[in-house]
ChimeraX commands (.cxc) that place a marker at each C-alpha (Angstrom):
marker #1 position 8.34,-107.48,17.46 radius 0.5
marker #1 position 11.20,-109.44,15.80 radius 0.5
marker #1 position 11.15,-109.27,11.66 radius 0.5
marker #1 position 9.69,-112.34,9.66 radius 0.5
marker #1 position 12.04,-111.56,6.75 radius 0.5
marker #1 position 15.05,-112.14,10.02 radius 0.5
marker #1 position 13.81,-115.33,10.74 radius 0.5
marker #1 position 13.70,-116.27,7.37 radius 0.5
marker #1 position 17.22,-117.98,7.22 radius 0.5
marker #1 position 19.26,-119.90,9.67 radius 0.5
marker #1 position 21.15,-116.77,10.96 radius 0.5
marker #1 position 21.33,-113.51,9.79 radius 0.5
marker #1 position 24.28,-113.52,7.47 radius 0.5
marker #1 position 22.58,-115.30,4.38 radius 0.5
marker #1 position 19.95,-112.74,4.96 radius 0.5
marker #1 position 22.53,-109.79,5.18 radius 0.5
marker #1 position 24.01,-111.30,1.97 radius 0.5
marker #1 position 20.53,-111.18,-0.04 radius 0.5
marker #1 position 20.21,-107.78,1.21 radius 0.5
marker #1 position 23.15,-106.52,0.43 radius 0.5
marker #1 position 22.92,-108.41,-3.26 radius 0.5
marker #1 position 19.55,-107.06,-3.94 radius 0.5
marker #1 position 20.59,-103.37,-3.45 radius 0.5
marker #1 position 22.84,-103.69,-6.39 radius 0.5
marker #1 position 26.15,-105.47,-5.38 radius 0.5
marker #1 position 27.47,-108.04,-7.54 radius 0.5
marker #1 position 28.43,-111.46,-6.36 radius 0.5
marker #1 position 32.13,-110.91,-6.60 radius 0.5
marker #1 position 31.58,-107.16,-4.23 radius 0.5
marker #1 position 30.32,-108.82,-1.98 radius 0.5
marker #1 position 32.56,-110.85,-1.06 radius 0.5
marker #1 position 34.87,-107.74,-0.76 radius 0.5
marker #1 position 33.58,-105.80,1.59 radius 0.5
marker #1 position 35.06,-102.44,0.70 radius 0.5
marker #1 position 32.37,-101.22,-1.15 radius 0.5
marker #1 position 29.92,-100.81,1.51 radius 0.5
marker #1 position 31.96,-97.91,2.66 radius 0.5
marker #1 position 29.85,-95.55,0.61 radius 0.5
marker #1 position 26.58,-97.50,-0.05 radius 0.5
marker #1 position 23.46,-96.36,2.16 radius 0.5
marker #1 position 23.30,-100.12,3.62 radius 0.5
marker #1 position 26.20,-98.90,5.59 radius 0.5
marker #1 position 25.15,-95.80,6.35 radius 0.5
marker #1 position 22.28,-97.78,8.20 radius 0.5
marker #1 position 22.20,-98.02,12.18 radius 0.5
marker #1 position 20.82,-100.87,14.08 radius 0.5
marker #1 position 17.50,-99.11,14.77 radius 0.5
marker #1 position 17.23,-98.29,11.00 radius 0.5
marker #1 position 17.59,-101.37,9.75 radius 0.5
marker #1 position 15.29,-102.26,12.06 radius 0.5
marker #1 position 12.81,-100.24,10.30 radius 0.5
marker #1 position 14.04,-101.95,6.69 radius 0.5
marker #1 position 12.99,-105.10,8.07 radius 0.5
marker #1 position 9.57,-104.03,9.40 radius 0.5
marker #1 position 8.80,-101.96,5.94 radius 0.5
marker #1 position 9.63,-105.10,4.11 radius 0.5
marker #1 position 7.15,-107.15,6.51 radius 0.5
marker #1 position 4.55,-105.06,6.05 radius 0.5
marker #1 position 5.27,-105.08,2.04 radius 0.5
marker #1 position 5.03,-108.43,2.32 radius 0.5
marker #1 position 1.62,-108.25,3.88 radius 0.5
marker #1 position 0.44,-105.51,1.84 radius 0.5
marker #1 position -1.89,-105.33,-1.47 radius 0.5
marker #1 position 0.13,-105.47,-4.71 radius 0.5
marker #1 position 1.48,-101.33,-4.94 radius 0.5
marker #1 position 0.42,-100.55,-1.96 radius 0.5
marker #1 position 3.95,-98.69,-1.16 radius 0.5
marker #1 position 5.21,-98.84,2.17 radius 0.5
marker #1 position 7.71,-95.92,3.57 radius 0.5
marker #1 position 9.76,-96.01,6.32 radius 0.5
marker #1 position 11.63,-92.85,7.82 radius 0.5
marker #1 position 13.90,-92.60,10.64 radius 0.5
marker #1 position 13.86,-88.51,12.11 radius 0.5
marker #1 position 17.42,-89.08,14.27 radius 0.5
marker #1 position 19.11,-90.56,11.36 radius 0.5
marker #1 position 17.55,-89.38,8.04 radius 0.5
marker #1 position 17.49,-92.80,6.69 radius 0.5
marker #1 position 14.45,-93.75,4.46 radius 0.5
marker #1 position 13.26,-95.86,2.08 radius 0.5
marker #1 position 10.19,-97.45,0.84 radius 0.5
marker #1 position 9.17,-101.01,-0.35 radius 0.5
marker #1 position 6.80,-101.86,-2.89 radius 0.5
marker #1 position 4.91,-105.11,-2.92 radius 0.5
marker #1 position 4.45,-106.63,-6.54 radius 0.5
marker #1 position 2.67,-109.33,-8.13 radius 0.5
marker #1 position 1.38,-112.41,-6.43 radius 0.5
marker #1 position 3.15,-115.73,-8.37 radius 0.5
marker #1 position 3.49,-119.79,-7.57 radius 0.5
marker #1 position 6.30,-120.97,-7.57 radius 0.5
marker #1 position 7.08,-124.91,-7.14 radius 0.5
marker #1 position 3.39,-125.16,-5.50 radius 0.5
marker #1 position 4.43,-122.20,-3.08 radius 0.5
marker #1 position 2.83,-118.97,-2.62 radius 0.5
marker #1 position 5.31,-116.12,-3.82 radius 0.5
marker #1 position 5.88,-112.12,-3.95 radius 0.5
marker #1 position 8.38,-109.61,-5.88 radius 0.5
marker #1 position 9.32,-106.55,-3.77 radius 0.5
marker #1 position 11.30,-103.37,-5.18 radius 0.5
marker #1 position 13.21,-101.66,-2.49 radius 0.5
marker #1 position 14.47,-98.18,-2.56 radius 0.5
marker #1 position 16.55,-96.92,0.31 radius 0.5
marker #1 position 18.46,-93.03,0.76 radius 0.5
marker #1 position 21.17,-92.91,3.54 radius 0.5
marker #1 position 23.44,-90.17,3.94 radius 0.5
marker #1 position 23.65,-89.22,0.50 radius 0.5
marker #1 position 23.87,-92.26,-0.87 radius 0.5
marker #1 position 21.04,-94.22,-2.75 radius 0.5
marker #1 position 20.49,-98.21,-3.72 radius 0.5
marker #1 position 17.73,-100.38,-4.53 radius 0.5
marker #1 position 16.68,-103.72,-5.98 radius 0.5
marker #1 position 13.75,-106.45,-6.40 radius 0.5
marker #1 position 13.23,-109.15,-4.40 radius 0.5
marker #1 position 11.19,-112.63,-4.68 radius 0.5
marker #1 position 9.93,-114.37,-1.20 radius 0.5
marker #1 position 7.97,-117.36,-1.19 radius 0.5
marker #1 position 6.08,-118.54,1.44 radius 0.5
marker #1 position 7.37,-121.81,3.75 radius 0.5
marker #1 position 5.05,-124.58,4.80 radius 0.5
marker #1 position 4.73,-122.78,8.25 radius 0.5
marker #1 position 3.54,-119.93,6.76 radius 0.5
marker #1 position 6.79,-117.81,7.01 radius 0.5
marker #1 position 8.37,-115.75,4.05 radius 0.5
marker #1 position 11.67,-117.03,2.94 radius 0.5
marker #1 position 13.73,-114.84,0.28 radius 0.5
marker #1 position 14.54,-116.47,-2.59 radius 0.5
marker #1 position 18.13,-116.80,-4.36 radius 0.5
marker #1 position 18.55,-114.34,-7.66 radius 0.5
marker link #1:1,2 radius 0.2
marker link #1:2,3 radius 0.2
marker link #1:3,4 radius 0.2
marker link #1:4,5 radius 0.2
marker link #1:5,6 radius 0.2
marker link #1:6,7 radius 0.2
marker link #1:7,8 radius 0.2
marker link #1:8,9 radius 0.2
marker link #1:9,10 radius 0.2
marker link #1:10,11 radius 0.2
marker link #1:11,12 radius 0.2
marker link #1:12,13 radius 0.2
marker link #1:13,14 radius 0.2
marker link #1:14,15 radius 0.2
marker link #1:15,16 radius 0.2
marker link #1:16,17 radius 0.2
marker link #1:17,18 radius 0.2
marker link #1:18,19 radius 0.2
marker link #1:19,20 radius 0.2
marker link #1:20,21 radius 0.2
marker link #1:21,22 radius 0.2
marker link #1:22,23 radius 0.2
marker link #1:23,24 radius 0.2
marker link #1:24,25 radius 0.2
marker link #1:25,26 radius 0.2
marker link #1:26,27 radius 0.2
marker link #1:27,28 radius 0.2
marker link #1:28,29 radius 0.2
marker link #1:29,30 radius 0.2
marker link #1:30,31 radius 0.2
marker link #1:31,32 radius 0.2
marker link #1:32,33 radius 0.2
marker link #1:33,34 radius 0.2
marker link #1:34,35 radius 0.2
marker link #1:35,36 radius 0.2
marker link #1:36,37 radius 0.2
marker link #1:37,38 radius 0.2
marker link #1:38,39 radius 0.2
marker link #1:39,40 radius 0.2
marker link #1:40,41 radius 0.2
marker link #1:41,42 radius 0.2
marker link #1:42,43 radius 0.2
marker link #1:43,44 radius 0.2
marker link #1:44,45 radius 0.2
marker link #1:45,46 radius 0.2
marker link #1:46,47 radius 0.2
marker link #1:47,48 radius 0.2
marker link #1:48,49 radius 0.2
marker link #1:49,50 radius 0.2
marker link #1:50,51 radius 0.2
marker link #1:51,52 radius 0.2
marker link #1:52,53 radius 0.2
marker link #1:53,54 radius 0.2
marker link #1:54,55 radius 0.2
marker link #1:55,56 radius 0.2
marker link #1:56,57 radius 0.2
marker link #1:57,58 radius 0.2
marker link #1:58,59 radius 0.2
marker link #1:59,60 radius 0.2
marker link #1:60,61 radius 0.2
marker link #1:61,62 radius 0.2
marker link #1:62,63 radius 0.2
marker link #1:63,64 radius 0.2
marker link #1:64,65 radius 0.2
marker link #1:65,66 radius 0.2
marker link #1:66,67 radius 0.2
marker link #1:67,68 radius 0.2
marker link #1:68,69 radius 0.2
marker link #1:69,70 radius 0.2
marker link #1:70,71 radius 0.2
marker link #1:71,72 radius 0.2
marker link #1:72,73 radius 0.2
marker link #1:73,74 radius 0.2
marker link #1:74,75 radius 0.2
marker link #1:75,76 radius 0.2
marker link #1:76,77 radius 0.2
marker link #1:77,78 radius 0.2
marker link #1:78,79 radius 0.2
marker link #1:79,80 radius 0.2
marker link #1:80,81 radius 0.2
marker link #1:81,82 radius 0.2
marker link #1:82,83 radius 0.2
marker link #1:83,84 radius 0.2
marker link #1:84,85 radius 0.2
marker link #1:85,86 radius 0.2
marker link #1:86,87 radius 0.2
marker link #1:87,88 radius 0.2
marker link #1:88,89 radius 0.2
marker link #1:89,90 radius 0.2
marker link #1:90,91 radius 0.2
marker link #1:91,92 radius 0.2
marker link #1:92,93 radius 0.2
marker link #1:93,94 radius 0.2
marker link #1:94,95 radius 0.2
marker link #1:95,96 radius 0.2
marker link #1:96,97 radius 0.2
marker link #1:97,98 radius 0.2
marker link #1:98,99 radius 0.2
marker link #1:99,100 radius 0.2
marker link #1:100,101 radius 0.2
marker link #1:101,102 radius 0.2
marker link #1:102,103 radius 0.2
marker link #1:103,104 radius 0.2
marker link #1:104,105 radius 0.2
marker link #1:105,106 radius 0.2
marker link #1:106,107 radius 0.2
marker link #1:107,108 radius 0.2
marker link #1:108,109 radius 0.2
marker link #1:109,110 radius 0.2
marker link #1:110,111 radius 0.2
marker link #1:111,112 radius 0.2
marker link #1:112,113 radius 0.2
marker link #1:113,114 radius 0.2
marker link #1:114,115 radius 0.2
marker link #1:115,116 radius 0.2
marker link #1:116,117 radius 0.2
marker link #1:117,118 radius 0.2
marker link #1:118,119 radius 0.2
marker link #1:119,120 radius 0.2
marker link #1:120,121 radius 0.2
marker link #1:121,122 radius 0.2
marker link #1:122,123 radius 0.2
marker link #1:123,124 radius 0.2
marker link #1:124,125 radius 0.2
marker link #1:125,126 radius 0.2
marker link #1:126,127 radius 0.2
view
């Protein structure tokens, strides 16, 4: 099953940008690129953040601190995501998330706000 939170944006690079913003880079890092060298987003393989983006769906869908860990065995990437208050927002249904990930060593984390689209899909919303 393809992630919600992927299908959130036209393309996946917005999304990758939000990501990579809400685990702690500033605007101006990430627009250079070197310090993902030693962050645990880039420690992450394709089938972990795979995982990232199904623990966030299921945060999403989950009751307000309900935490939700993910784990993979080959990799030793894990994190967990913990859904926060409900809120409006402009007449939309919205959620905060906190996000903690480990990856090799190296640790990140950050909050999140989605709000829900028309259609029913989550879409994350700028900091």
């Amino acid at each position: 099953m393809r992630s919600q939170v992927l299908n959130q944006t036209p393309g996946t690079l917005p999304a990758i940008l939000a990501l990579l913003l809400a685990l702690g880079a500033s605007p101006a890092g990430a627009v250079n690129t070197l310090f993902l060298q030693d962050s645990a987003l880039a420690a992450l393989t394709d089938a972990d953040m795979g995982l990232l983006m199904e623990a966030i769906d299921r945060g999403l869908a989950a009751p307000e601190g309900e935490m939700v860990s993910w784990e993979n065995a080959k990799t030793g990437a894990k994190g967990t995501v913990e859904p926060g208050a409900d809120y409006e927002h402009d007449g939309r249904s919205c959620r905060h998330l906190k996000l903690a990930l480990s990856s090799k060593g190296h640790h990140g984390g950050g909050q999140w706000n989605y709000c829900r689209r028309p259609g029913g899909s989550w879409e994350l919303m700028p900091p």
